[in-house]
C-alpha positions in Angstrom: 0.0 0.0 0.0 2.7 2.0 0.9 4.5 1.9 -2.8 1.1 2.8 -4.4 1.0 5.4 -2.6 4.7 6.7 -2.9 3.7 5.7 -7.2 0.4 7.9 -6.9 2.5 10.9 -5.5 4.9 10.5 -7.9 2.3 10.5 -10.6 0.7 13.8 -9.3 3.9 15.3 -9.2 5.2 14.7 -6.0 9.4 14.3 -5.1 10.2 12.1 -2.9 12.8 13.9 -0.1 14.5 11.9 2.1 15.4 14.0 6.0 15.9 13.1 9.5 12.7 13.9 11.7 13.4 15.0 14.9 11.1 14.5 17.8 10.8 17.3 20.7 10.1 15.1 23.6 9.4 17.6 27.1 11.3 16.8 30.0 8.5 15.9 31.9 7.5 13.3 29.2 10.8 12.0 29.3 10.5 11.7 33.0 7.3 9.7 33.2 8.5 7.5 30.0 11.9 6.7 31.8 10.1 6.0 35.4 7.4 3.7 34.1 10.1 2.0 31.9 12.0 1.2 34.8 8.5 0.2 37.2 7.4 -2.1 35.0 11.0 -3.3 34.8 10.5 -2.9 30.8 13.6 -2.9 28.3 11.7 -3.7 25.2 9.0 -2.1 24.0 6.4 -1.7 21.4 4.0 1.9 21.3 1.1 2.3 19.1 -0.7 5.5 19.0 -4.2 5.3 18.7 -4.8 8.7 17.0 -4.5 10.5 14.0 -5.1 14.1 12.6 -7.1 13.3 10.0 -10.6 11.2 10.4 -9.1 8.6 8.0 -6.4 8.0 10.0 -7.8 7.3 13.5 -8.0 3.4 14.4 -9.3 2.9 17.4 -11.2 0.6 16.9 -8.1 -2.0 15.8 -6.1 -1.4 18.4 -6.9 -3.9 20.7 -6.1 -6.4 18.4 -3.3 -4.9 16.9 -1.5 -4.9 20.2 -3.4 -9.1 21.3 -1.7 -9.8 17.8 1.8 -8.4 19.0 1.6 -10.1 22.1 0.9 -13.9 20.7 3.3 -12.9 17.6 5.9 -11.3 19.8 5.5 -12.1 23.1 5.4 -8.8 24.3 2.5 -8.2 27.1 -0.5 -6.0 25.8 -1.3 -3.2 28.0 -3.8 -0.5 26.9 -3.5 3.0 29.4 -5.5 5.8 28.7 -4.6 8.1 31.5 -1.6 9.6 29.2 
């Protein structure tokens, strides 16, 4: 899906750009990722975020078995928090 995308961009007139995103993180953030991390005695990790910006892009509705499907696939315990 992802190359017919990239191929309908193209089409349209679209270049494709290649740059390192950087992500502002705020200390406190940091903080609260780095405690919990080290509560739940976590060293690998997988995040999903839920939301989008645009109405097409919001899937809340799969994430629960997005993240059962990494847990039997991967092992990794599925744990869905809303308070943050």
């Amino acid at each position: 899906m992802l190359a017919l995308n990239q191929m309908l961009a193209e089409l349209a007139g679209a270049r494709h750009i290649s740059s390192p995103v950087d992500f502002i993180v705020p200390a406190a953030d940091a903080a609260f990722v780095d405690s919990l991390l080290v509560r739940e005695q976590l060293k690998e990790f997988v995040v999903i975020n839920p939301g989008g910006g645009w109405p097409t892009k919001r899937w809340l509705r799969k994430v629960r078995t997005a993240g059962e499907r990494i847990q039997e696939d991967c092992g990794f315990l599925w744990r869905y928090d809303r308070s943050r």
